[in-house]
N, C-alpha and C positions, 0 to 999 in steps of 0.2 A: 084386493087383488081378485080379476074375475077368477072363475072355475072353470075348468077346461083339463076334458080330457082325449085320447087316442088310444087306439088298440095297437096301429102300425102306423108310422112315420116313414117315408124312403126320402132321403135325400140326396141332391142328384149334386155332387160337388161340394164337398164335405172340407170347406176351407173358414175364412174368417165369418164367412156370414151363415151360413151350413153350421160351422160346427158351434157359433156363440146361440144359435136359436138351439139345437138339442143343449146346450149347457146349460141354458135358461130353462130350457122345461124338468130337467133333471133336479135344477140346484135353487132352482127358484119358488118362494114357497106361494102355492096358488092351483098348483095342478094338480087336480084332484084324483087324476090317475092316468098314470103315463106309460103307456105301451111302451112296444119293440119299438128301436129306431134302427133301421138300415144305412149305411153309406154306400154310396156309390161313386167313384171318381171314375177318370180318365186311366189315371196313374193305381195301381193295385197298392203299389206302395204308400202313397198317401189315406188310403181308405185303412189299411191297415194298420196305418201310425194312428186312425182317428182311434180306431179301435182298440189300440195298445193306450189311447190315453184315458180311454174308458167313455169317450165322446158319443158313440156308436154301439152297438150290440154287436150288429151282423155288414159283413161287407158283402159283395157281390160287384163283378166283374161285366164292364157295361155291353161287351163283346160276346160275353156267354150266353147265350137266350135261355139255358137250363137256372141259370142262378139270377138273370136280370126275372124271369118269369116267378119261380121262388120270391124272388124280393117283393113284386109288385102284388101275389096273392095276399089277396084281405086286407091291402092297403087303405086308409082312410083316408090318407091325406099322403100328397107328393109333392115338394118344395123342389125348382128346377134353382140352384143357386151357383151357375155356370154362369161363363161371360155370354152375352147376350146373343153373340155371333151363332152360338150351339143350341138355342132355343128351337129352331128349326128341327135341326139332326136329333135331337133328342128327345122331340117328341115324337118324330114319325119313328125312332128307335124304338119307344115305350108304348105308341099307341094297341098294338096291337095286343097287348097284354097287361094293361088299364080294363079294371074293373068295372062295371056301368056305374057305379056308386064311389066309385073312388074320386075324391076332388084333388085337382096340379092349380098350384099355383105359381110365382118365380119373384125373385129377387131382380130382375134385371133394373139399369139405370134408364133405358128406356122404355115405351111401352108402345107405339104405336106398330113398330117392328116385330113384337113382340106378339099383339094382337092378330097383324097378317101372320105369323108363322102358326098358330093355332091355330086357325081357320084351317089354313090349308093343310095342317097335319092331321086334325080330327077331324074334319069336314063338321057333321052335323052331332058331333060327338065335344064342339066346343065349348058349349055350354058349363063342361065340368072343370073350364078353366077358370081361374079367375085371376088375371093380372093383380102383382104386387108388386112393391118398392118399398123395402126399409131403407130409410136416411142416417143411414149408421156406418163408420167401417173407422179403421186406423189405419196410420201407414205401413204397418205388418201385415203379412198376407197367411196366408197359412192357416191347419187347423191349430198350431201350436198358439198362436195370437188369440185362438178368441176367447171371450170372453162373459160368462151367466147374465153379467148386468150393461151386455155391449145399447141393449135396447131399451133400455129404462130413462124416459123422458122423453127420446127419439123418436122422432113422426112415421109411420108409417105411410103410405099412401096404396089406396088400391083402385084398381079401375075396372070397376064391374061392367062386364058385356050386358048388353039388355036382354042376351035370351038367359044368364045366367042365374039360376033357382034361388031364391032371398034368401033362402038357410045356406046355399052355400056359401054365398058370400058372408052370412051371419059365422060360419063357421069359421074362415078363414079372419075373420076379426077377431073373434073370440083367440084363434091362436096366436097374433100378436099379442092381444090385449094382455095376454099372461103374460110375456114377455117383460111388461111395463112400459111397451111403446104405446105412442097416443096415436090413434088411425084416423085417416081420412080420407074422402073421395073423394075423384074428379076423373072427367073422361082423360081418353088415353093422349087425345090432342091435347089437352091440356097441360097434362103433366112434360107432355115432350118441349111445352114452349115455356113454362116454366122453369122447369132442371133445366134445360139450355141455358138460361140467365144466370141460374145461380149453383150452378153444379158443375154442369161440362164446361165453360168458358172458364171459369178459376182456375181449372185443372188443365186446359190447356196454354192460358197464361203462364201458369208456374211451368210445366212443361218447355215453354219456350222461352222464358228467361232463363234457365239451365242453360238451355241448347245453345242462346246468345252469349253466354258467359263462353261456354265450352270454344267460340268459332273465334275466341278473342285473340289478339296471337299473346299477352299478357293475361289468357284466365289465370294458371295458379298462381299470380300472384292476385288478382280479384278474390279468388276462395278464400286465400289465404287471410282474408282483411274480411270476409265474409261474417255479418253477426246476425244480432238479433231480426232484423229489417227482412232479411236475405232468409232468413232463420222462418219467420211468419210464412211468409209471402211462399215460400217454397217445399215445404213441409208436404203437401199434397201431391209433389213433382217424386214423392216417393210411392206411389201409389203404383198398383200393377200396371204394367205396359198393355199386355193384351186384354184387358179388359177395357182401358182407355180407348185403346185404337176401335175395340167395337163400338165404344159408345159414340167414338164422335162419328164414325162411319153412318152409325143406325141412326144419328139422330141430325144427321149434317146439315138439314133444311133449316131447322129453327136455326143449329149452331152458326150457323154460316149467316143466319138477320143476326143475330145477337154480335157475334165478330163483325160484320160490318158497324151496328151502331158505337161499337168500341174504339173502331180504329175513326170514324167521325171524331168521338169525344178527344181522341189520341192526339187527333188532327188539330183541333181547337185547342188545345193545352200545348202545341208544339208551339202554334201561332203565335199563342199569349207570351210562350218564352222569346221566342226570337224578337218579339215586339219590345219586349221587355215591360209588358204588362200583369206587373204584381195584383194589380184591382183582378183583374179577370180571373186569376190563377186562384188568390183567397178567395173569392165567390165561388169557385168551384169545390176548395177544399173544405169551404165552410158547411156548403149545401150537404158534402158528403157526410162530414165528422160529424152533422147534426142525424141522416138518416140515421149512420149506424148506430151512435149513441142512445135512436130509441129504440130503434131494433134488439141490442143487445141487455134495455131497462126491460126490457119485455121477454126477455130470459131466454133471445133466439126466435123467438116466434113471433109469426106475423099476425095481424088483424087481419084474418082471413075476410074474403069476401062472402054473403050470402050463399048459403050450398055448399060451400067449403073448409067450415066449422068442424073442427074435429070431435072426432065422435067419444 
């Protein structure tokens, strides 16, 4: 387990991803020494539930500039782990009382969005960003869901700016890497066309097979006969609403290639059926059942390409 430590931690959104990284650094053994963690929500009540559950040290109210200013003094590191929409608002919230030394990084599912809203909030103060992505979450939301070992195995991803400082970015590895996620890099294009394939498009499939079921004039009796199938495939459609909606919003270029190559394939497998051609239909499902099956011999992880090799 590497070694990694912090004097102060602020976390901006003290929920499943917020509260499973302070859980890991607290309960997971590797961190050689572990500062104050601060919460900071939206909600006072939820900052204050992290802290009743012992998740958190210190809260602070994002509206108070006396105690968001408190919070951020001697800060080392700042995790923005809000839905991505707020990436903006809250950095120009906290710029002005970010320390020169202090590194933000964020949880968002996107990054390219993510990237312009730092620019434009620090201007030439960006550098102390450094975009992040852990590939981890449940269908529970909340600080009450997470969990020490939510990140142990789990890819991180990060997308370092080219003006940003190697150590910082060394730093912000190092803080995964205690976690037990595995990190890796790619620019922030990358990652947005990427997760579009294989992140945002699942999640708004299962999102809209719900919705299809729901518009039926016989859904409950569909739920009703609902199993395992239904059970897989939808599992994800439990996933926070507002975080989804930013993500497909922020990320709707790629989402929007990806959903068209989908409803193509859609289109071809409608064909096959109405044709009543089983040849075309097993070659399709064959091709699939083979990808996945090495994908998942491969314990989830992909044969990354050159550069993309986890670190």
């Amino acid at each position: 387990m590497t070694s990694f430590s912090f004097d102060k931690l602020v976390i901006f959104g003290v929920g499943l991803i917020g509260g499973s990284l302070a859980r890991a650094l607290r309960e997971r053994a590797g961190a050689a020494r572990v500062g104050r963690i601060v919460g900071v929500s939206r909600s006072r009540a939820s900052a204050e539930r992290a802290r009743e559950l012992g998740v958190v040290d210190e809260v602070a109210a994002l509206d108070d500039d006396g105690e968001l200013r408190a919070a951020l003094a001697g800060a080392d590191l700042v995790l923005l782990a809000a839905p991505v929409a707020q990436t903006l608002p809250l950095l120009r919230r906290i710029a002005q009382f970010l320390g020169t030394d202090t590194i933000v990084t964020d949880a968002g599912s996107t990054k390219s969005d993510v990237v312009a809203a730092a620019r434009a909030a620090l201007a030439e103060r960006a550098a102390q960003f450094v975009p992040g992505h852990p590939i981890a979450g449940r269908e529970s939301s909340g600080v009450e869901a997470a969990l020490p070992d939510l990140y142990v195995g789990r890819n991180v991803v990060l997308c370092p700016l080219p003006e940003n400082r190697a150590q910082d970015v060394a730093r912000i590895e190092a803080l995964w890497r205690v976690t037990g996620a595995i990190v890796s890099t790619m620019t922030h294009e990358q990652h947005d066309r990427v997760f579009a394939s294989v992140s945002h498009l699942p999640h708004l499939l299962s999102f809209a097979l719900v919705e299809c079921i729901l518009n039926a004039p016989d859904a409950a009796l569909k739920f009703s006969f609902a199993a395992g199938g239904f059970r897989d495939f939808t599992r994800i459609a439990a996933s926070s609403p507002e975080m989804w909606r930013d993500v497909c919003l922020a990320n709707r270029h790629a989402l929007v290639d990806e959903l068209d190559c989908y409803v193509t394939v859609l289109a071809r497998l409608r064909a096959a059926i109405v044709a009543e051609d089983g040849a075309a239909l097993e070659a399709v499902f064959a091709r699939s059942r083979e990808a996945r099956t090495q994908w998942q011999e491969r314990g989830g992880q992909a044969a990354a390409p050159a550069g993309l090799a986890p670190k």
